[in-house]
ChimeraX commands (.cxc) that place a marker at each C-alpha (Angstrom):
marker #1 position -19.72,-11.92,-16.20 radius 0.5
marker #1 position -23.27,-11.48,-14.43 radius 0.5
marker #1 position -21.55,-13.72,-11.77 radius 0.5
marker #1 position -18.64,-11.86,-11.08 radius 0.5
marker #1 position -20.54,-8.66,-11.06 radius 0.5
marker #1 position -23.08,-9.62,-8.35 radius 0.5
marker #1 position -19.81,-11.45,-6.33 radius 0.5
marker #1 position -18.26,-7.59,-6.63 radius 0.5
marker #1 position -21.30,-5.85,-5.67 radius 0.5
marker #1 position -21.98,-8.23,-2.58 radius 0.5
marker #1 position -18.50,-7.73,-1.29 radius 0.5
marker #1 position -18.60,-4.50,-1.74 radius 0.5
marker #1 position -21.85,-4.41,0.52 radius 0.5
marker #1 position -20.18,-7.00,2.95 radius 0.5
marker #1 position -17.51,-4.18,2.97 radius 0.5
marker #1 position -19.70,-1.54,4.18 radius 0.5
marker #1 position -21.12,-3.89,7.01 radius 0.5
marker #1 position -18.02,-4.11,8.81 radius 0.5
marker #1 position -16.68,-1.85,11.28 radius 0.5
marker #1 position -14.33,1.27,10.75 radius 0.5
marker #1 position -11.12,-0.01,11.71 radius 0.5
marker #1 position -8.70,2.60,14.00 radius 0.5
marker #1 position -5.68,3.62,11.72 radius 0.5
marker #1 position -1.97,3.13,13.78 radius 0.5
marker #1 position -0.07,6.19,15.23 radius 0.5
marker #1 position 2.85,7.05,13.16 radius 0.5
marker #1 position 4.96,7.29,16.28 radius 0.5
marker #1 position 6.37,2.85,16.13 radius 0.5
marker #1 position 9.85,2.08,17.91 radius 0.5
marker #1 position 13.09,2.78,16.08 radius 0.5
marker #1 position 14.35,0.15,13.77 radius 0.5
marker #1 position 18.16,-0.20,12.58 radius 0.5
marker #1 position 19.55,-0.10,9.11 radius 0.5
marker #1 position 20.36,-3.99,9.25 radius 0.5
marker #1 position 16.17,-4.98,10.71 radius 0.5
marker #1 position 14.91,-2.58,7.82 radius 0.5
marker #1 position 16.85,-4.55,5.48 radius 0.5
marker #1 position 15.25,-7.82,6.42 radius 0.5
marker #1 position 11.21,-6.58,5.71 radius 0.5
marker #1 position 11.85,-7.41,1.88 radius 0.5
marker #1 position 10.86,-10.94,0.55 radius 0.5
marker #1 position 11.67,-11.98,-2.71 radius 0.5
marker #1 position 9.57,-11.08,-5.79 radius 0.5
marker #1 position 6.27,-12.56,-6.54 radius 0.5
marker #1 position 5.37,-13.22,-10.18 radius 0.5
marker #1 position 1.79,-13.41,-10.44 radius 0.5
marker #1 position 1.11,-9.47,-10.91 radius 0.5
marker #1 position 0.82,-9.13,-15.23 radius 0.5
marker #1 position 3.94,-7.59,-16.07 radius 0.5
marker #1 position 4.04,-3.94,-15.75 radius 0.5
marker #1 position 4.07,-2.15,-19.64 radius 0.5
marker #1 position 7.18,-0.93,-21.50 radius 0.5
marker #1 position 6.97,2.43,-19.83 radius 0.5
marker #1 position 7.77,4.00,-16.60 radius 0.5
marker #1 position 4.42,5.98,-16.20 radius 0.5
marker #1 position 2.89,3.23,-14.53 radius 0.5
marker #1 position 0.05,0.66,-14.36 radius 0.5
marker #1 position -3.74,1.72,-14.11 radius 0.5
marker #1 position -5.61,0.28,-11.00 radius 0.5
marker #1 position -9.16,1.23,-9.82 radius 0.5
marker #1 position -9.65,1.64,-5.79 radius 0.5
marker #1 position -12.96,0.90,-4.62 radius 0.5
marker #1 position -14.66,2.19,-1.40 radius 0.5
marker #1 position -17.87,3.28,0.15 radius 0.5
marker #1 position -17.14,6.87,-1.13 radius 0.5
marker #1 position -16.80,5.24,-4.91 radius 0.5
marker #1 position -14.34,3.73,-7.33 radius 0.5
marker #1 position -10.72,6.25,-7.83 radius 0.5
marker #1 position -8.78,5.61,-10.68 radius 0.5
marker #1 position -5.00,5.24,-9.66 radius 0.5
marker #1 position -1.69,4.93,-11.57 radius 0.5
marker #1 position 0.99,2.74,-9.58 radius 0.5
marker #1 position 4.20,2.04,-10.02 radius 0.5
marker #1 position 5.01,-1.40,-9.25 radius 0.5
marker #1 position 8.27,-2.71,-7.04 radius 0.5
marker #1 position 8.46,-6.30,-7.60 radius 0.5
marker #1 position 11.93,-7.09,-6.85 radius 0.5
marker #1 position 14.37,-6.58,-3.66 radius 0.5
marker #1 position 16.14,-3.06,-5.23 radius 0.5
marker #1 position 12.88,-1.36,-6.30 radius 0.5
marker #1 position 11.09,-2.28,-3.06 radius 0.5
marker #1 position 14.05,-1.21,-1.18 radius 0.5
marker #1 position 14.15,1.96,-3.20 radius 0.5
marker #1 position 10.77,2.74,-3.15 radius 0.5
marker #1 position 9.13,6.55,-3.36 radius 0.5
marker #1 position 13.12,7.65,-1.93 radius 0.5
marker #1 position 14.36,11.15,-3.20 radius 0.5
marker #1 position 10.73,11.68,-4.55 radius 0.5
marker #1 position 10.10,15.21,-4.05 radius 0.5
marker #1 position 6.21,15.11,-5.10 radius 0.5
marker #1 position 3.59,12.57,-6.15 radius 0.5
marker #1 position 0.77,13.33,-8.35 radius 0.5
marker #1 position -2.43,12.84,-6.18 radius 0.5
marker #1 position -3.73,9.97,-8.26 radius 0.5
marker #1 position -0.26,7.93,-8.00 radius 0.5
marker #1 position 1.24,5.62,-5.75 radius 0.5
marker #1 position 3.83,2.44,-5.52 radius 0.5
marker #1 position 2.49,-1.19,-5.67 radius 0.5
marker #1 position 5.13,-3.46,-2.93 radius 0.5
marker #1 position 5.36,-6.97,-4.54 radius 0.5
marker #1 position 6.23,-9.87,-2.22 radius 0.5
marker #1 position 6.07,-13.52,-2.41 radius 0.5
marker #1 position 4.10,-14.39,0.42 radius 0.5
marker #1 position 1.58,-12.72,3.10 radius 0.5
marker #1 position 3.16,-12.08,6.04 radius 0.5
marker #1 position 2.68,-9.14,8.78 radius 0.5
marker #1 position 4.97,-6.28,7.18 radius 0.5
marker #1 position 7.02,-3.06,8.02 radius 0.5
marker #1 position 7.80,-0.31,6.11 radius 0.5
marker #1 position 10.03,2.95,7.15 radius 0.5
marker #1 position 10.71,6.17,5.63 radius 0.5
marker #1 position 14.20,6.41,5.54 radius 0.5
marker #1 position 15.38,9.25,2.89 radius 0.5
marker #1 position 11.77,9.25,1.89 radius 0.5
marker #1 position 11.26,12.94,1.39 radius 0.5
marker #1 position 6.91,13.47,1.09 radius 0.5
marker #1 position 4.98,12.44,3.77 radius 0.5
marker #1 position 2.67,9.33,2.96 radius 0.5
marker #1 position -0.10,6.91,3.55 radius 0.5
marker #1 position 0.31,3.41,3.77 radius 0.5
marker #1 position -2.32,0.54,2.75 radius 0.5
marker #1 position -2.00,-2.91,2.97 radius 0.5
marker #1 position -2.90,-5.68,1.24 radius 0.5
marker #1 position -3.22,-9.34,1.32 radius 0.5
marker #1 position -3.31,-11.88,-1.29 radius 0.5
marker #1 position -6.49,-10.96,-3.26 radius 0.5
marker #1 position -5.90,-7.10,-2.85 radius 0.5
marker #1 position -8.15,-7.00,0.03 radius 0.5
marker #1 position -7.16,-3.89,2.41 radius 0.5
marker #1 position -5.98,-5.70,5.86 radius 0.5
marker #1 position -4.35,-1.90,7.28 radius 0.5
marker #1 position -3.86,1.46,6.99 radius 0.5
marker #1 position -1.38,3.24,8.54 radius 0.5
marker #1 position -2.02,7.35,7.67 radius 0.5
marker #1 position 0.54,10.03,7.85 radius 0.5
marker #1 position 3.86,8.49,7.72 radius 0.5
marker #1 position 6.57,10.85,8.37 radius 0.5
marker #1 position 10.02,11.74,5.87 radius 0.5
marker #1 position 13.04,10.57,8.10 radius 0.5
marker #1 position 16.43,11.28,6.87 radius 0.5
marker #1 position 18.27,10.45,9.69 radius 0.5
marker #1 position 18.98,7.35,11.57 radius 0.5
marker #1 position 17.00,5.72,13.94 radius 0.5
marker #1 position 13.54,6.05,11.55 radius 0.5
marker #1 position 10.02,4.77,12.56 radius 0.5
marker #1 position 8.71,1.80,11.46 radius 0.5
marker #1 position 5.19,1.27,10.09 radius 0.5
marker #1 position 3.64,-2.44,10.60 radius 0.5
marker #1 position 0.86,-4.13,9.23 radius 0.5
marker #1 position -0.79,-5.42,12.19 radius 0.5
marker #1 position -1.96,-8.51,9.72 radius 0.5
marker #1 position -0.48,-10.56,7.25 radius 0.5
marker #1 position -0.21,-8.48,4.20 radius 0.5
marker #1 position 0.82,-9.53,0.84 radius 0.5
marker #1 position 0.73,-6.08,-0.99 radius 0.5
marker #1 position 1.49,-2.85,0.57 radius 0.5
marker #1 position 0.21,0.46,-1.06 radius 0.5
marker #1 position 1.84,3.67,-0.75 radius 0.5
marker #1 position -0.03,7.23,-1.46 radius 0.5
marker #1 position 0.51,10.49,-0.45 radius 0.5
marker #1 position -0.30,11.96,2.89 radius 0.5
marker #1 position -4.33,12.35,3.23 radius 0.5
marker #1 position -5.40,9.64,0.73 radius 0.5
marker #1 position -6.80,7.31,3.01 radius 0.5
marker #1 position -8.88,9.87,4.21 radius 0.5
marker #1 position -9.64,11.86,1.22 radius 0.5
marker #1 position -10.93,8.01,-0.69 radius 0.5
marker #1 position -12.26,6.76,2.46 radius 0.5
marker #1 position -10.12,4.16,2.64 radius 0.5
marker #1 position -11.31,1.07,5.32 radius 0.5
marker #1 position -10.44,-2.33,5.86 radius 0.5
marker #1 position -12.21,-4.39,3.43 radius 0.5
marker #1 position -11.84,-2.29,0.33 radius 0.5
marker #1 position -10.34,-3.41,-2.52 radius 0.5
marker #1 position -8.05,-2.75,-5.49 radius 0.5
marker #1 position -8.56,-3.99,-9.18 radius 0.5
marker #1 position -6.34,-3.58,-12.29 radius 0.5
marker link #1:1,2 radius 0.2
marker link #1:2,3 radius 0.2
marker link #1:3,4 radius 0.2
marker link #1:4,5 radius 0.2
marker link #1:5,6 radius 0.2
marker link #1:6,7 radius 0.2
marker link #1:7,8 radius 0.2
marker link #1:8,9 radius 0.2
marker link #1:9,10 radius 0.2
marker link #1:10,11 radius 0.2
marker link #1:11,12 radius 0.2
marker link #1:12,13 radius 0.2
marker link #1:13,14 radius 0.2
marker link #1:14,15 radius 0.2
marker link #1:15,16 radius 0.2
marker link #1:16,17 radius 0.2
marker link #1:17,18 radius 0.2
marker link #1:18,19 radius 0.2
marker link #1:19,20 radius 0.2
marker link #1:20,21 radius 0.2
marker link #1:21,22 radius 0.2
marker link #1:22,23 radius 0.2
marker link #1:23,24 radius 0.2
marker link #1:24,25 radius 0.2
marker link #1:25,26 radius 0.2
marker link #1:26,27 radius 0.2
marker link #1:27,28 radius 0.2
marker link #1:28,29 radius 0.2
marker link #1:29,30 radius 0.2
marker link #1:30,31 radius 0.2
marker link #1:31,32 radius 0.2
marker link #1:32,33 radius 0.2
marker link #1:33,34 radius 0.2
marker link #1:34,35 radius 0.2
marker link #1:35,36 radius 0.2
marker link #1:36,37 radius 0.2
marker link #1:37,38 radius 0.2
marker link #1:38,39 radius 0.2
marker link #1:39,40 radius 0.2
marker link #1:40,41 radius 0.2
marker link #1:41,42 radius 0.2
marker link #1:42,43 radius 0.2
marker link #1:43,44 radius 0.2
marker link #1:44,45 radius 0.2
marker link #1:45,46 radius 0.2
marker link #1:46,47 radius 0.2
marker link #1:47,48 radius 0.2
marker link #1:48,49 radius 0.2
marker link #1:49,50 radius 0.2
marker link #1:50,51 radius 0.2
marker link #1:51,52 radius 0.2
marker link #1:52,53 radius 0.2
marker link #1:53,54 radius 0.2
marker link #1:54,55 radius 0.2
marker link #1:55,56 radius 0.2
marker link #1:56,57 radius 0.2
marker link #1:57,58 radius 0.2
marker link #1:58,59 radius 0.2
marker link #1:59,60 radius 0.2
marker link #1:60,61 radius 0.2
marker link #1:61,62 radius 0.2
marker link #1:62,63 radius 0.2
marker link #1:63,64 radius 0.2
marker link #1:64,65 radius 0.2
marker link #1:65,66 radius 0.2
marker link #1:66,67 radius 0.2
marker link #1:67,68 radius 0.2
marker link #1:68,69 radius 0.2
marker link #1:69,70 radius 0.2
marker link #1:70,71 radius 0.2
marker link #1:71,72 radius 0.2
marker link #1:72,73 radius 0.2
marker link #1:73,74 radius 0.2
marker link #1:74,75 radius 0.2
marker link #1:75,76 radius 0.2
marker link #1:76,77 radius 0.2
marker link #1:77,78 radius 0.2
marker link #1:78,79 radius 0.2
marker link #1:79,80 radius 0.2
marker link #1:80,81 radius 0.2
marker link #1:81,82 radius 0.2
marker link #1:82,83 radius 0.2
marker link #1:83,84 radius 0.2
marker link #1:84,85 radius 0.2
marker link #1:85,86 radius 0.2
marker link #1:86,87 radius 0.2
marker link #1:87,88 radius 0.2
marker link #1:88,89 radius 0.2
marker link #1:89,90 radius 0.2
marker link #1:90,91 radius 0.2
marker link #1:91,92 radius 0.2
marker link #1:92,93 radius 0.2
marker link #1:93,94 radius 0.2
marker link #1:94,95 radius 0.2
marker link #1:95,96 radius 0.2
marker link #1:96,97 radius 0.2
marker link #1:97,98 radius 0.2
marker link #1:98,99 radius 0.2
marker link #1:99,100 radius 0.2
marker link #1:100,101 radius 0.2
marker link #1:101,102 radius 0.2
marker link #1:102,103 radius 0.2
marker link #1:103,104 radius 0.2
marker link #1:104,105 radius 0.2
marker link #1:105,106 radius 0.2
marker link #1:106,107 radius 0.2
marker link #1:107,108 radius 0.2
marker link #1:108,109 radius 0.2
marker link #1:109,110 radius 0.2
marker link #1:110,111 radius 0.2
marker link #1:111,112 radius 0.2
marker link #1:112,113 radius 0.2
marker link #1:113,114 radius 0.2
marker link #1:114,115 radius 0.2
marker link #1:115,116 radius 0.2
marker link #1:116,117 radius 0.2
marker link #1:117,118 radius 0.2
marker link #1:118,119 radius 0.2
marker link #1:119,120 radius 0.2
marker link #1:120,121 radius 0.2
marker link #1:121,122 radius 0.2
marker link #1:122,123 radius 0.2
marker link #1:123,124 radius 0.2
marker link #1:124,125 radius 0.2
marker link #1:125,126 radius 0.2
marker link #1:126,127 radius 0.2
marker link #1:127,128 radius 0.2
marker link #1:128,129 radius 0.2
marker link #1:129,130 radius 0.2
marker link #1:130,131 radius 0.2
marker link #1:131,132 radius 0.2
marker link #1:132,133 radius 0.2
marker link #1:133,134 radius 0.2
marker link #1:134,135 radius 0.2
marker link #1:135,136 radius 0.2
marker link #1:136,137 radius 0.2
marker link #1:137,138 radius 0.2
marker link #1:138,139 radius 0.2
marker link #1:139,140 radius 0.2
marker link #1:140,141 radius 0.2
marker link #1:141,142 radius 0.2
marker link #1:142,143 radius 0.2
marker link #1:143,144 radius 0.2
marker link #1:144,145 radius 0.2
marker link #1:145,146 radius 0.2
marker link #1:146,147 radius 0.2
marker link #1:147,148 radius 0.2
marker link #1:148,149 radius 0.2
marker link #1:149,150 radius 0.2
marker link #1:150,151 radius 0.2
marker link #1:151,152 radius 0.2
marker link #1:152,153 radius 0.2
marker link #1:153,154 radius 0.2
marker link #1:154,155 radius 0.2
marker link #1:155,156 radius 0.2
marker link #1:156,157 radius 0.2
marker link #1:157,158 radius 0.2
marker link #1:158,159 radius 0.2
marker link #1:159,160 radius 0.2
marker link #1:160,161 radius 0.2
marker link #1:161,162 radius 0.2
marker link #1:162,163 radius 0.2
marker link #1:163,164 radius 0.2
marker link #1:164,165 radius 0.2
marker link #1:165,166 radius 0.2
marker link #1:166,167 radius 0.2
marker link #1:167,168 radius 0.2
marker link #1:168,169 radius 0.2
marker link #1:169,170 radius 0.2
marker link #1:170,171 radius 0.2
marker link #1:171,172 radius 0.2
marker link #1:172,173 radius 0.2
marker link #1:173,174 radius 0.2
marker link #1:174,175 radius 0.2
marker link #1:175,176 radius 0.2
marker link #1:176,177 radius 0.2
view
C-alpha cells in the first residue's frame, strides 16, 4: 500500500514536470455519416462492470489543482458509444461519459445531435490523459466537425464545456475509480 502510494505521488510530481500541452481548435474538417460510423471499436472488458443503476460509476480526477470527484457513465459497447451524451439537454457539472474501446488507437469523436457543448479528454490504456480537445461544439446538421486525439487513446472522456479548464486538466493527469 506504502508502495503504491509513493508510485502515485511520484507520478503525480512527474506530472507537474512536464510541459502544458496546447489544447486543438474545435474547428477539424467535415466528416460523413458513413467515416463517423467507423471511429467505434468493439467493447473492451476489463473496466469492473458498471452497478445495477443508471446513475453512474464514481471516479476521482487528479491534477495539479487537486483530486475532483466525478460520476461517469460508462459506454462500453458499439450502441452506447455511438449514442453517447445525444439529446442530452444538461449535464450535472460533476458528470461525464466514460468511451470503452478495445484497443489504443488515435480516435475521433463528433457532435452530431449532441445538444450541450463539451470537453473532450483522452485516455490511453492506464487512464493516463494523452489529449484534450476543449469546447466542442452541438452540430445537428450534416457535415459535423470531428475531434481527434492526436495520440493513441484507449479511453475518451467527455465533460461539459469549461471542465478542462475549470480542473486544470493537462496531459499526464490521471483518472482512478
Amino acid at each position: 500500500m506504502i508502495q503504491n502510494s509513493l508510485l502515485f505521488l511520484s507520478l503525480l510530481i512527474l506530472a507537474g514536470c512536464t510541459a502544458p500541452v496546447q489544447t486543438q481548435s474545435s474547428q477539424q474538417p467535415p466528416v460523413s455519416e458513413e467515416q463517423a460510423a467507423s471511429f467505434s471499436p468493439a467493447p473492451a472488458a476489463d473496466l469492473p462492470a458498471p452497478s445495477s443503476d443508471d446513475s453512474g460509476e464514481s471516479f476521482a480526477l487528479n491534477t495539479q489543482k487537486g483530486t475532483f470527484p466525478l460520476t461517469l457513465e460508462i459506454a462500453d459497447d458499439d450502441e452506447e458509444r455511438r449514442s453517447g451524451l445525444m439529446g442530452r439537454t444538461e449535464l450535472a457539472p460533476d458528470a461525464g461519459m466514460l468511451f470503452v474501446f478495445q484497443d489504443e488507437q488515435p480516435r475521433r469523436f463528433w457532435m452530431k445531435d449532441t445538444l450541450i457543448p463539451l470537453d473532450i479528454i483522452y485516455l490511453d490504456s492506464t487512464l493516463t490523459v494523452v489529449a484534450l480537445v476543449e469546447g466542442m461544439q452541438p452540430c445537428t446538421a450534416d457535415p459535423c466537425s470531428t475531434y481527434p486525439s492526436v495520440k493513441p487513446a484507449r479511453y475518451a472522456l467527455e465533460l461539459r464545456e469549461g471542465a478542462i479548464e475549470s480542473y486544470g486538466v493537462m496531459v499526464g493527469d490521471t483518472i482512478r475509480r
